[in-house]
Structures are given as structure tokens and as C-alpha cells.
C-alpha positions, 0 to 999 in steps of 0.5 A: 601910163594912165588907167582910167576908164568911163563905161555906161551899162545898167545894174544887173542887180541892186547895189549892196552898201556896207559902212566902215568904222570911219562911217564911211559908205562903200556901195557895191554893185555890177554892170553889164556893158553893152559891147555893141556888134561886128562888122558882120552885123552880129552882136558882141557878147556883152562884158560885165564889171563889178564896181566899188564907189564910195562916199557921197556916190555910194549913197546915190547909188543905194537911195536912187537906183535898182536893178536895170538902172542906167548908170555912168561910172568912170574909175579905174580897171582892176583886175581880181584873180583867184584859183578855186579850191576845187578844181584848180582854175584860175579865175579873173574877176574885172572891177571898176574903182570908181571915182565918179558914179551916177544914174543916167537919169534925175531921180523923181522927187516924190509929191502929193497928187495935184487935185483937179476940179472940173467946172461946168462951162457957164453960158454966156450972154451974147448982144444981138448986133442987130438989137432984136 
């Protein structure tokens, strides 16, 4: 079997990096899916994945994104469970281990604003065809 998934949903929130002692970059991040609706027209519940990306990924994520950000991520699905120290439950906690995470957009590079002058049309001189 094959675990490998690609899902496109936006950032619920901006993503947080850490770097190793290696130097090597880590974002972290979650995005909600949207799940689209039922034959009866309603709408699905949306899902929400955390994800980890790392490397050159990772520092496009932090310097080109925020939250609500259109992203495409494919990885592979991983599932967390935990039992809170409270009340006994088990909790499961979905996260995408990404291989391949980018924005759905091209990042706006940032440039001086163009100086526009207005000149004045100047009249012309136009010959008389008939040489009044």
C-alpha cells in the first residue's frame, strides 16, 4: 500500500517555524479542507489537517504566506493519538507529512511605484485643403 495524499485548503493560521541544530527548517501549520456538499445539496463538514514541511518548502510557507492562504500540500497521512490526562478520552489528531507544499498563488514581488506625468495635449497645426 501507498500512503500519499494531495489536498488544497487554506491556513487556518500563520505558520510557525522552528530550526534544528542541523540548521535545518521545519514549518508548522493547519489547513481546512473544503469537503464539498451531499447529493441532498447540504454542505459537508469541512476537515482540518496539521501539517509539517520541511526545507526549502518550509521557508516559502513562512516568508510567502498567513493565515487564509490558498495552499496545495501532498505528503503522506499520519495519524496522532493521545488520551487526555483529564478525562480519559482518546483523541486522534490528523497531519499531513509533507513532501510538496506550495501557495496557490505567485508571491508579489515588491517595486517602487511607477511616477506617471500628465502632459498637456498641444494643438496641432492642421493645412487647409482648400488653401484659405
Amino acid at each position: 500500500m501507498f500512503n500519499q495524499v494531495i489536498f488544497n485548503g487554506n491556513l487556518t493560521d500563520n505558520v510557525r517555524t522552528s530550526t534544528n541544530q542541523q540548521g535545518n527548517l521545519t514549518a508548522f501549520g493547519k489547513i481546512g479542507v473544503y469537503n464539498g456538499k451531499n447529493q441532498d445539496g447540504t454542505q459537508r463538514d469541512s476537515m482540518f489537517f496539521d501539517i509539517v514541511v520541511f526545507g526549502k518548502d518550509a521557508e516559502i510557507l513562512r516568508d510567502n504566506t498567513q493565515k487564509g492562504t490558498p495552499l496545495v500540500v501532498i505528503g503522506r497521512l499520519e495519524e496522532d493519538k493521545s488520551v487526555s490526562q483529564t478525562n480519559g478520552q482518546t483523541y486522534i489528531n490528523k497531519r499531513i507529512v509533507c513532501t510538496s507544499a506550495r501557495p496557490l498563488f505567485k508571491p508579489v514581488t515588491q517595486q517602487p511605484p511607477v511616477q506617471q506625468v500628465y502632459t498637456q495635449p498641444q494643438p496641432q497645426q492642421v493645412a487647409d485643403p482648400f488653401g484659405y
